[in-house]
C-alpha positions as CSV (number, residue, x, y, z in Angstrom):
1,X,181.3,80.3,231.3
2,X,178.4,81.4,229.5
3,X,176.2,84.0,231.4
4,X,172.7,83.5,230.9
5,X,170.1,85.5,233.0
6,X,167.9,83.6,235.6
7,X,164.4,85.4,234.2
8,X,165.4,83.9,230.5
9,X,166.3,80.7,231.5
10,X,162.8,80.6,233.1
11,X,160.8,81.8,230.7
12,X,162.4,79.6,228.2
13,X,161.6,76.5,229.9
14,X,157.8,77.7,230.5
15,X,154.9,76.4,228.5
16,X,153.2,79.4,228.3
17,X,156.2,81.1,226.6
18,X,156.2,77.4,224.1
19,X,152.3,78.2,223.5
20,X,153.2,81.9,222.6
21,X,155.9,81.3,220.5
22,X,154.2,78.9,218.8
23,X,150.7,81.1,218.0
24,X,153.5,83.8,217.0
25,X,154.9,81.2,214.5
26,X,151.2,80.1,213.0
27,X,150.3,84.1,212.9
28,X,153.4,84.7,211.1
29,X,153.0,81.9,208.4
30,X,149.1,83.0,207.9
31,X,150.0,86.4,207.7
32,X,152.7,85.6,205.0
33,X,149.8,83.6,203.3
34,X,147.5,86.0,203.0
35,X,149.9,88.8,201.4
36,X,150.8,86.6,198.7
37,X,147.3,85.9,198.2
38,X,146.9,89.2,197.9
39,X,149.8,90.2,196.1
40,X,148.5,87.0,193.5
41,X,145.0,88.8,192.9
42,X,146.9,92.3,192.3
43,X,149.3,90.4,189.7
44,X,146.1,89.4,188.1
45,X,143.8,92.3,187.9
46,X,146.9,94.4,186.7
47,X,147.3,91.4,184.1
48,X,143.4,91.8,183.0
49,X,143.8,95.8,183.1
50,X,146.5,96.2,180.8
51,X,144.7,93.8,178.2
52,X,141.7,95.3,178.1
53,X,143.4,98.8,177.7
54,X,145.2,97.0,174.2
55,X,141.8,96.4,173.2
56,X,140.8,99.7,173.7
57,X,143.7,100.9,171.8
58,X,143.5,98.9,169.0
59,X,139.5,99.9,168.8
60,X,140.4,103.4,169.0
61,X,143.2,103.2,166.0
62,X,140.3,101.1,164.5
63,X,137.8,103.9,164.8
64,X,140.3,106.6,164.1
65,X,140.8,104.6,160.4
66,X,137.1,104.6,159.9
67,X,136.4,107.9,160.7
68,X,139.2,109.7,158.7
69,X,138.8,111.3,155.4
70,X,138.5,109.5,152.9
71,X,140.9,111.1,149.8
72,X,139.6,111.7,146.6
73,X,141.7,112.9,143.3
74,X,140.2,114.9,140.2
75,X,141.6,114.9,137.1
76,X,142.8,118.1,136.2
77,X,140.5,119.4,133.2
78,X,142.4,120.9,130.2
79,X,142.3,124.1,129.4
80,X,141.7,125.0,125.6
């Protein structure tokens, strides 16, 4: 025999407890949508950030070529 309280069985068969379970439910799937819209946007501005700091990197080694000294080698004069 299975034992099921009186108050359950009740609040079960109520359509107030259908109508709550059932905003519960939509909450639930619009919450969920809205963290992976978030988590989407987040994916893409971490996407964007690490591109633009290869740019940067490759300006700066670009730069760094530029601005280092350029060599120059004499010729040794002869002594006599």
């Amino acid at each position: 025999m299975i034992n099921i309280p009186i108050g359950d069985w009740f609040l079960a068969r109520s359509e107030a407890f259908k109508i709550l379970v059932e905003k519960f439910k939509q909450h639930k799937q619009a919450t969920n949508v809205s963290f992976l819209r978030v988590k989407d946007k987040h994916y893409n501005y971490d996407r964007k950030i690490n591109e633009l700091q290869a740019r940067v990197k490759e300006l700066e080694f670009i730069l760094e070529i530029l601005n280092a000294p350029k060599i120059k080698i004499k010729k040794k004069k002869r002594q006599q």
